[in-house]
N, C-alpha and C positions, 0 to 999 in steps of 0.2 A: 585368525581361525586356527585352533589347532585339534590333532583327531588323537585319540588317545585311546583307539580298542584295546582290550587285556583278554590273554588265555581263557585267566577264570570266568569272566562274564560270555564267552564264548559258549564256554563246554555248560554254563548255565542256562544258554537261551537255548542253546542246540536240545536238552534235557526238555525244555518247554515247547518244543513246535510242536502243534496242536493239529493231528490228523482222524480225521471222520472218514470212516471207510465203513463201508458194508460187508467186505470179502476180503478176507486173507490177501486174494492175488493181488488188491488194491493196497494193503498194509507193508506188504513184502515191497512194493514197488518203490515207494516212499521212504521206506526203512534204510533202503538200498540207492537211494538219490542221500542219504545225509551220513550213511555211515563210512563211508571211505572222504569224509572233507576231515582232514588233521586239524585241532586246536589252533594249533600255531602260526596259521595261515592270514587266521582274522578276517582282513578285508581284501585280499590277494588273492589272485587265484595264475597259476603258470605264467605269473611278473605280472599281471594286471591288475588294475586298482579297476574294480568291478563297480562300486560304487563311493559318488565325489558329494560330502554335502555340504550343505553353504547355508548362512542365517542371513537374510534379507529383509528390507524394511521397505513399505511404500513412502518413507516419507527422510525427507534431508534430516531431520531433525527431529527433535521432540518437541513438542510444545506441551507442556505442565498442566495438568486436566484433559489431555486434546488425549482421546482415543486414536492409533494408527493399527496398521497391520503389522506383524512379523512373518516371514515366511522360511518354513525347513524345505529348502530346492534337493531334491536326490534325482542325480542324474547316473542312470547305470548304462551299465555297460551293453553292446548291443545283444541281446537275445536273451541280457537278465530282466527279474522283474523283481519288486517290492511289492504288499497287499494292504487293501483297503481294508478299512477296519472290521467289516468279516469277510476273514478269506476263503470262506468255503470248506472243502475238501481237507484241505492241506496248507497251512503256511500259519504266520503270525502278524499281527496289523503292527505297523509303525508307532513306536513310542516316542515321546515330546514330554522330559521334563524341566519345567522350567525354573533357576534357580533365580528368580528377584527380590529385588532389595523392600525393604518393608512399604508399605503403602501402595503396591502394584499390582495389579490385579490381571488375570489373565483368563481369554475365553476358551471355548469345545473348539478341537481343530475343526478345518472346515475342510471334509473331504468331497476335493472332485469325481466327478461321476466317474469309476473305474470300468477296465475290459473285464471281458467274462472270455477265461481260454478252459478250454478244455484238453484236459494231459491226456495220454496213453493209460489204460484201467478206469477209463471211467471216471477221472479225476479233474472236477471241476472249480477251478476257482475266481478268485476277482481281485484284480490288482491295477499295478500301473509299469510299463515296460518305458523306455527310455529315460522318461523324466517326468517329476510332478512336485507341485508343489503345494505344503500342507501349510496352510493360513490358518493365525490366529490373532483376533486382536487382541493388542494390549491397553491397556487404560495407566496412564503415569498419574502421580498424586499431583494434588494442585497447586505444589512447592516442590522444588527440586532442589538441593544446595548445592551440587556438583557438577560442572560440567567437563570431558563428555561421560554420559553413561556408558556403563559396560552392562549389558546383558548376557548371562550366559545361558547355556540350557542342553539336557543332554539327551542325544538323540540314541535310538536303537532300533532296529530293523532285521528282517530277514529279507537275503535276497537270493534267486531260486534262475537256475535254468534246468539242465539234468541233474544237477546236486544243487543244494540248498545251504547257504552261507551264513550265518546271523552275524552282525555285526553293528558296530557301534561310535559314536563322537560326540568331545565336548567340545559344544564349540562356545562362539563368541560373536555377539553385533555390537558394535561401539559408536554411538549417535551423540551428536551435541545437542544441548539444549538450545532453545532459542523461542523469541513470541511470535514467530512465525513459520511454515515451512513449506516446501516445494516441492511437488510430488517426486520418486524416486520409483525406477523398477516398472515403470509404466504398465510398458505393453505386458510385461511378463504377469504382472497381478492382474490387468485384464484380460489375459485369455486366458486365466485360470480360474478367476471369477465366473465368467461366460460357463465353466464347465461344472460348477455347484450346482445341486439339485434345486430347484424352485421348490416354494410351498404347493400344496393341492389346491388344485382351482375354488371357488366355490361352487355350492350345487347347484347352481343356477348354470354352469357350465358345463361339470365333471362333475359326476355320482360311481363313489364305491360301493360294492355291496360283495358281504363278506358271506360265505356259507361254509359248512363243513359235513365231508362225505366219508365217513366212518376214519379214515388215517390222510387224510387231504384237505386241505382246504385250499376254497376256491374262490377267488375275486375277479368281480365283473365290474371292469370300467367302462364307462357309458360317454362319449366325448367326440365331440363331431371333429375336433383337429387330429386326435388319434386314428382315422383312418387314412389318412396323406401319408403315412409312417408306414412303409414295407415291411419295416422289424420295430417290435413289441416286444419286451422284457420285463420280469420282476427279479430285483435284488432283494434279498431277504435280509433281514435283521434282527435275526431269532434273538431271544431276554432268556437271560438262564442258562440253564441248563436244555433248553429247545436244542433240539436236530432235527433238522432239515434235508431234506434229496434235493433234486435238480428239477427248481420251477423249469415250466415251461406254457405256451398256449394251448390251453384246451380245445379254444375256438376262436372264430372270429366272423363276424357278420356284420356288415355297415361300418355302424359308429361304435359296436360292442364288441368287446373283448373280455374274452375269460380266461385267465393263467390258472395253475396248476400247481398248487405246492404239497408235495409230498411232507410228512409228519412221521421221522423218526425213533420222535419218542412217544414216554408211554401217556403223555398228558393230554388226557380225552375230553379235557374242558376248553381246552384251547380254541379260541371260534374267528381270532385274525392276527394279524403280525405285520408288525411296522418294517417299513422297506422304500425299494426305490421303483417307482412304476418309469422306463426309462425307453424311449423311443427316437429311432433317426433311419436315416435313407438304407443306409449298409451295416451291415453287422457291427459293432466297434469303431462305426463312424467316426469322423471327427465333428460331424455335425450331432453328435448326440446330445439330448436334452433327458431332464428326467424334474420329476415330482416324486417331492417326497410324502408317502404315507406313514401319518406318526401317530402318535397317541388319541387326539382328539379326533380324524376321521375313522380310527380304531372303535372310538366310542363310541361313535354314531354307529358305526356297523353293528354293533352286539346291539343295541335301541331296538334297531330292524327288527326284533327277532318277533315272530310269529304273536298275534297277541293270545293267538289259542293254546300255546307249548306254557306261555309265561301263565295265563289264566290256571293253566292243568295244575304248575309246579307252585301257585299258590295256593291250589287247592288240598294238597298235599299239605300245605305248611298247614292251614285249617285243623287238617286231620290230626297233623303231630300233634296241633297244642292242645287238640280234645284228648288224647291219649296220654298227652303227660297227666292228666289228673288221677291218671290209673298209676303213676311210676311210683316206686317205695320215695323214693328223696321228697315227694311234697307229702305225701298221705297222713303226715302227722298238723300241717297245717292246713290242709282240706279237712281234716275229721274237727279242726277248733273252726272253719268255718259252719260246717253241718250243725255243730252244738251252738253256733250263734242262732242260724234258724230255728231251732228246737225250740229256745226262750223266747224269740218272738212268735213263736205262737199263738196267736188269737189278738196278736196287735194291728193296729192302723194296717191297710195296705201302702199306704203312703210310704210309712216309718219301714217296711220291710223292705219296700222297692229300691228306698235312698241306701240301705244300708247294700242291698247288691249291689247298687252301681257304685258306689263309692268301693267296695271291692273290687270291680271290675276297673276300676279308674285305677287302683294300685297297681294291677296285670298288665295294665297298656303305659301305665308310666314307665313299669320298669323296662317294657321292652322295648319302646321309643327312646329311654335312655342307651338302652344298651346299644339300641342300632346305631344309633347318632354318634356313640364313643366308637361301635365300627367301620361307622361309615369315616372317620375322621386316622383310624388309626390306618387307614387302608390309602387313605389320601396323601398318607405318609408318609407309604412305602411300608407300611408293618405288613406284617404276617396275621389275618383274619380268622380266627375259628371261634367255632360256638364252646361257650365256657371258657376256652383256654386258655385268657387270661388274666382267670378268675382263680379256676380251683389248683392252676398248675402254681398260684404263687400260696404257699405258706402261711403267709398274712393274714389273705384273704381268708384263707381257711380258719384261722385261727381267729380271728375278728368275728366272722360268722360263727365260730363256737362258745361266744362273748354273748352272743347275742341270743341262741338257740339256748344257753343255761338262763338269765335272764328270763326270758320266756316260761321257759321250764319253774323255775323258782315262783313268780306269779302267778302260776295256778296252782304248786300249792299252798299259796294262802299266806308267803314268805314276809311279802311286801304287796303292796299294787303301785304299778303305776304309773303317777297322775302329773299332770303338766305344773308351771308357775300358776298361781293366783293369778297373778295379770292375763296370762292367754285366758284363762278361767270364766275369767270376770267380762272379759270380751270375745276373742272366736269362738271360743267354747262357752258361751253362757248356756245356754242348753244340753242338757245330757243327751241329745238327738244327735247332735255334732259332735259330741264326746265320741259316741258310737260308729258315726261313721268314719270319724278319724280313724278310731281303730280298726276297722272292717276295709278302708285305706288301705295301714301296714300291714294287716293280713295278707291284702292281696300281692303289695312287694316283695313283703318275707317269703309267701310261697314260691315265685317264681323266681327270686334267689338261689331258691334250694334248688329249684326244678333245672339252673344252667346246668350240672351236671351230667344230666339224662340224656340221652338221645334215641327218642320213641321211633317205632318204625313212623315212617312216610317221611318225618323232620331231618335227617339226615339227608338224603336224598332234595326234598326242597332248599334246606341252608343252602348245601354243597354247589345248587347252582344257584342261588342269589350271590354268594361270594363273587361269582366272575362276573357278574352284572354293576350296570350303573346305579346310583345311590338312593335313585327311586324306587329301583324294583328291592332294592336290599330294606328299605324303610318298610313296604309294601308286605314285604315275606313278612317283619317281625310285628306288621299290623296283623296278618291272616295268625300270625301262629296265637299271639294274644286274644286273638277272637276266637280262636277255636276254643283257647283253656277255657277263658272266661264266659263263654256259652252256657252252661249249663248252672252258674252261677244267675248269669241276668235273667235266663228263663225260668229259675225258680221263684226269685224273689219277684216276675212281674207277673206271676201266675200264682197268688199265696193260697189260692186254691189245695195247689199240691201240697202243703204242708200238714195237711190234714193226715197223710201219711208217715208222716212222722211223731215220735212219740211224745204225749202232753207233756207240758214242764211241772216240777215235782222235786222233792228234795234230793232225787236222788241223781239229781242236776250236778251236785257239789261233788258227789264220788267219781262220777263221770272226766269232771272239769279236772278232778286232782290226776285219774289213770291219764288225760291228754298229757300231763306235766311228766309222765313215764315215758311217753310216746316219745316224746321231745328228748328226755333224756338217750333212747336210745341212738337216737338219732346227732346226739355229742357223742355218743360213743365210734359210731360211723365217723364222725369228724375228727376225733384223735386217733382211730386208725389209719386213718390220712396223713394226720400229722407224725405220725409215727415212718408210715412210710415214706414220707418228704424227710425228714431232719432223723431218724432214727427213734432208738427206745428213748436216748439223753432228750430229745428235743419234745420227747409225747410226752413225757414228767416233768419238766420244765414250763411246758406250758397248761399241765395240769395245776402244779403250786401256782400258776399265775390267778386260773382256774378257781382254785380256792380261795383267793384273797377276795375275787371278784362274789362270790357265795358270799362270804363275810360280810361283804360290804352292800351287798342286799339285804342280809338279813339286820343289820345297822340299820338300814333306812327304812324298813318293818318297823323296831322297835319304838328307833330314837326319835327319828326324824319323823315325823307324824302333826296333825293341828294342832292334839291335847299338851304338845311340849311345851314348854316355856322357849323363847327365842333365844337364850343364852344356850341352853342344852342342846338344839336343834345346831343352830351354829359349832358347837364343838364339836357335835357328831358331826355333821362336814366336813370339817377341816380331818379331824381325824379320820373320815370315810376317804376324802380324797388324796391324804399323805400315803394309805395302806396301799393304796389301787396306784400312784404315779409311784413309790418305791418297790413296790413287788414288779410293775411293769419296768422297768430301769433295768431292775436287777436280773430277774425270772425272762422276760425277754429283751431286753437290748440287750443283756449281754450275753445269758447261755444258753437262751434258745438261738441266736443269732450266728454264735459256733459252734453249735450240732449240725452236724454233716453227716450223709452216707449215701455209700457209692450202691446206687439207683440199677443199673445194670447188674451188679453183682449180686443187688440184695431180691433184682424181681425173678432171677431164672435159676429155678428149681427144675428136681425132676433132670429129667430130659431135653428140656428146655436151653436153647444156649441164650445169652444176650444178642439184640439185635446191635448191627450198623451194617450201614450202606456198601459198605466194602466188605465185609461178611456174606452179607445176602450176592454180590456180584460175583466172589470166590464160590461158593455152592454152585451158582449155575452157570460158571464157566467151565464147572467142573460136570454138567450134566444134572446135577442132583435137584429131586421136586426136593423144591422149599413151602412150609406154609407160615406166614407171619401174623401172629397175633399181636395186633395195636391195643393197648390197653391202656390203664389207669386205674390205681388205687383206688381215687375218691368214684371211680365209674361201677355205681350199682350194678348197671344192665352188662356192664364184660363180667362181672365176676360171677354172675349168674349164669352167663353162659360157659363161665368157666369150670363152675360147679358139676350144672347137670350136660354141658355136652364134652366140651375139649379135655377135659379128666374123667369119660367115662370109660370102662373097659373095653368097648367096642373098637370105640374111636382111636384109644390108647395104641390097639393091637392093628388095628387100619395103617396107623402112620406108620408102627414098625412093619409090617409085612410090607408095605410098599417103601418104605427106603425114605421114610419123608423128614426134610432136616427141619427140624420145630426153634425156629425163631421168635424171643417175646421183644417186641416194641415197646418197651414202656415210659409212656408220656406222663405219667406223675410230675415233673417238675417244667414241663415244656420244653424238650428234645426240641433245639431247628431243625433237626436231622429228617425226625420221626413227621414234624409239621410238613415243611418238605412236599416229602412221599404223599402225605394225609391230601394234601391239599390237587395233587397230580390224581388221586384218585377219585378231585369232587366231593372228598367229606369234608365235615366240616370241623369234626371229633371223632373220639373214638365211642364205639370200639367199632372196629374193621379187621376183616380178617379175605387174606389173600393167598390164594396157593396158585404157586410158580411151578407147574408141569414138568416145565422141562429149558433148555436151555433157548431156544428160539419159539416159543411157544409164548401164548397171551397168555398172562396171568388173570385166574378165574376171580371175581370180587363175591364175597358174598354178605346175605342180609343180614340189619344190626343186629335182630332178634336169631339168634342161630341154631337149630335144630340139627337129632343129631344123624335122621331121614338125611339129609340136605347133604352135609358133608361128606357121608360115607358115601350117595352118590357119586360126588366129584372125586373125591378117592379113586374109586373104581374106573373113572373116566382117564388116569393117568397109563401111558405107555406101559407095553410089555419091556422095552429095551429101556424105559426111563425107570420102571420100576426095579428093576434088574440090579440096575447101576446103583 
């Protein structure tokens, strides 16, 4: 075994001890337990070696495929301690890395249930004092060619009584092979085992249930052997960025118990947290037990939730997707659907009904794909928001402007068009099917355009299907699908109403040709996107792509057609597809692909500074109201609100007479930073807009749609002595 701490790794961990305090008096206290321990000390403290650590095996030997344990023993000194992997308050968890040879595979330490001491200031944390030992298994390949192995692995720690120490060793376990082997270390892995958390019983025994009470949340275990236990505990295991105060028993009665967890931060979605539910006779028992609550009784707890809160906030989603049909981003392809009703006019009810619902079938595919791609990227570990993995990549934008000129082009009359002969000849043998194919990608294409938007009520509903399980997530983008699509299936199963709209006539075709402007406009929205993702090099780059793609529509207008000969038809192919794969090579793989611009610098105008997270923390450290404006380029409904409220002179002379530091957030290219935040405040996109009062003060959220009544209230509502500052 040999121990090998250094200065530099010292003065680096000592820089990382991790303290959570509420109050100066508690920061000062801590500040002052680590600043008078010298670099050069290490693992010594006035000639004492504070803490000894040792690599252990439970087993004589290896055996080749045979899973065994390894064990980091830290034995410190009396009245030091080391911490569990959250240590609360103050301290840093034990590190374990392990350097093995190829083929070895190694598991999550397994921490025993730790103390909970409580410092002077209020300073609570969770550790291990004398000695503990951190187990992991190892798994050897099912060939070894050397005997003995050397293991090594490097350990790191901090250790605390009135000053706090970090330190560190490499060490070394060196085991023989062999086809069998003999337990080693016995008793020491089995009382150490004994002190590992158990899984959660099942419900048939133990029922959690999770709630939350404005900055609290509360869990009640329900368990008839829980009340034999004098002392009840929750260890917490906050994810993230979470902070946390000092659980405690709300109450207790019978067989029920209800703990206490305080909620730090500003994440108001937050509805439960994985931990250690941990009960024994005495405080820090040695008889202590505990069960662990982890992610799937997590899940089940959020399930619980009211079925009348989840009904309300799908009722909401209803409403967003009736009001996207109002938003600028579809209205160009809700006006080509309207003009489809116009022509059927005075036809079959049958033939008008199929052609709605096969619309309506477009609006629910695309949002059962979408959900199904979020419900999958969320399983993943991704980052979930509405649109934002859509309009914030480039691509997409740029694919969608592919597809919006195309469209464009076929209503004026460029090209049409039409599938292979063979579909023709079979799914499509009737122009009925022809029809509702299209009235199909109608209804895709529209609510493609519509991820961008986010209508009031849909915000709010997304924002909380995001923290739900993957039925209620399917369920929200069923209701919001139903809502667009409403008004579409009750036209077309009532053709009654049609009658108010006006007879078909020639002047059908002028009509058909102004939608193909409509659309165009709406590529010009799309390259001011692309403009602001890649810059002015990257909107002109993919405009000449832009143009070859024109060309080669108006090619398959001319050339490409029945009346050709198949020799003509064929060349125009090949030469329609060389223009479109060499323009795309060149125009994009190569220099649309390195156009760049710096996003922060190019969105904060004006007054405006760029946002980041350490920006926004420096302002209100310093006192100052902050207000942040989340936005995005391709976002319609921010820039309208950008127009007529947050650039108007009122508003303008509000911020400066109150002192207010104007932050722009902008998510154009998908900020982590910016998602983040987005997602602690329950949205789902933007735009969002938040003003920070004051230094210790809740930050006000307000609605997507923003008036300029609304703000100048909340203005007003800021401090004499914050406005001041």
């Amino acid at each position: 075994m040999q121990h090998a701490p250094s200065q530099a790794r010292c003065r680096k961990l000592r820089a990382m001890v991790v303290i959570r305090m509420s109050s100066w008096r508690q920061l000062s206290i801590a500040l002052c337990a680590i600043v008078f321990v010298h670099s050069g000390l290490g693992q010594t403290y006035q000639g004492r070696e504070l803490v000894k650590a040792t690599l252990l095996a439970d087993s004589s030997a290896i055996v080749p495929g045979k899973p065994f344990t390894a064990g980091l023993l830290l034995r410190m000194a009396p009245g030091w301690h080391t911490y569990w992997k959250f240590s609360g308050d103050a301290g840093l968890p034990t590190e374990i890395k392990w350097k093995l040879p190829a083929g070895w595979k190694v598991g999550e330490i397994q921490w025993p249930i730790p103390l909970k001491t409580n410092d002077p200031g209020d300073i609570q944390t969770y550790g291990y004092q004398d000695e503990v030992l951190l187990m992991q298994e190892i798994t050897p390949p099912a060939k070894i060619d050397i005997s003995p192995v050397k293991l090594s692995a490097e350990a790191n720690w901090l250790v605390c009584e009135k000053i706090c120490i970090p330190g560190g060793a490499n060490l070394e376990l060196e085991l023989p092979t062999s086809t069998t082997a003999d337990p080693k270390n016995s008793d020491l892995f089995a009382r150490y085992r004994r002190l590992l958390p158990q899984k959660f019983p099942d419900s048939k025994s133990a029922i959690a249930t999770w709630s939350r009470f404005n900055s609290e949340l509360r869990l009640k275990i329900v368990n008839d052997n829980l009340a034999n236990y004098p002392t009840a505990d929750f260890y917490p295991l906050p994810q993230g960025d979470i902070v946390v105060g000092h659980p405690g028993v709300e109450s207790r009665k019978g067989n029920e118990i209800t703990f206490r967890i305080p909620i730090e931060s500003p994440d108001k979605n937050l509805s439960a947290m994985p931990g250690l539910v941990v009960f024994s006779k005495f405080p820090n028992g040695n008889d202590r037990a505990a069960w662990q609550l982890g992610t799937p009784a997590i899940a089940a707890a959020q399930a619980t939730q009211p079925a009348r809160g989840i009904l309300n906030f799908l009722f909401f989603g209803f409403i967003g997707g009736f009001i996207l049909n109002l938003m600028p981003c579809v209205l160009p392809v809700i006006s080509l659907k309207i003009f489809g009703f116009i022509q059927q006019a005075g036809q079959s009810r049958q033939k008008i009904f199929r052609s709605g619902l096969a619309f309506t079938a477009g609006i629910f595919a695309w949002f059962l794909a979408l959900a199904l791609l979020l419900i999958a990227l969320k399983a993943g570990g991704r980052d979930v928001t509405w649109g934002g993995f859509q309009f914030t990549n480039a691509y997409f934008v740029l694919g969608l402007s592919v597809v919006v000129l195309v469209f464009a082009l076929n209503l004026f009359g460029v090209f049409e068009i039409s599938l292979p002969q063979s579909m023709t000849r079979g799914l499509l043998a009737s122009s009925d099917r022809k029809d509702n194919l299209g009235s199909f990608f109608q209804g895709v294409f529209a609510t493609v355009l519509a991820t961008p938007c986010t209508a009031p009520f849909l915000g709010t509903a997304l924002g909380f299907a995001f923290t739900q399980s993957p039925i209620v997530i399917l369920s929200m983008f069923v209701a919001i699908a139903a809502g667009m699509s409403a008004p579409y299936f009750l036209l077309s199963a009532q053709p009654a109403w049609l009658r108010f709209l006006p007879q078909p006539g020639p002047w059908m075709v002028h009509v058909k040709q102004f939608m193909g402007f409509l659309l165009l406009a709406t590529l010009l929205f799309l390259l001011y996107v692309l403009g602001a993702q890649r810059g002015l090099d990257g909107a002109i780059w993919a405009s000449c792509f832009l143009l070859i793609v024109a060309i080669a529509c108006w090619m398959k207008g001319a050339f490409i057609v029945p009346t050709a000969s198949a020799t003509k038809r064929t060349i125009s192919v090949v030469i329609l597809l060389a223009l479109v794969i060499a323009s795309g090579a060149y125009f994009i793989g190569d220099k649309f692909q390195s156009s760049k611009i710096d996003i922060a610098a190019s969105s904060a105008s004006g007054d405006w500074q760029p946002f980041t997270p350490e920006r926004l923390q420096t302002e209100r450290d310093q006192g100052h109201a902050v207000f942040v404006d989340f936005t995005a380029a391709w976002c319609l409904t921010c820039k309208f609100n950008e127009k007529t409220v947050l650039e108007n002179g009122a508003v303008r002379e509000a911020f400066q007479r109150h002192g207010v530091v104007k932050l722009k957030a902008d998510w154009t290219n998908g900020d982590p930073a910016i998602t983040k935040l987005l997602q602690q405040f329950g949205r789902p996109g933007v735009p969002l807009y938040v003003l920070y009062p004051g230094k210790s003060e809740e930050p006000i959220v307000f609605p997507e749609l923003l008036t300029k009544s609304i703000l100048l209230d909340k203005l007003e509502t800021i401090s004499t002595a914050v406005a001041s500052q």
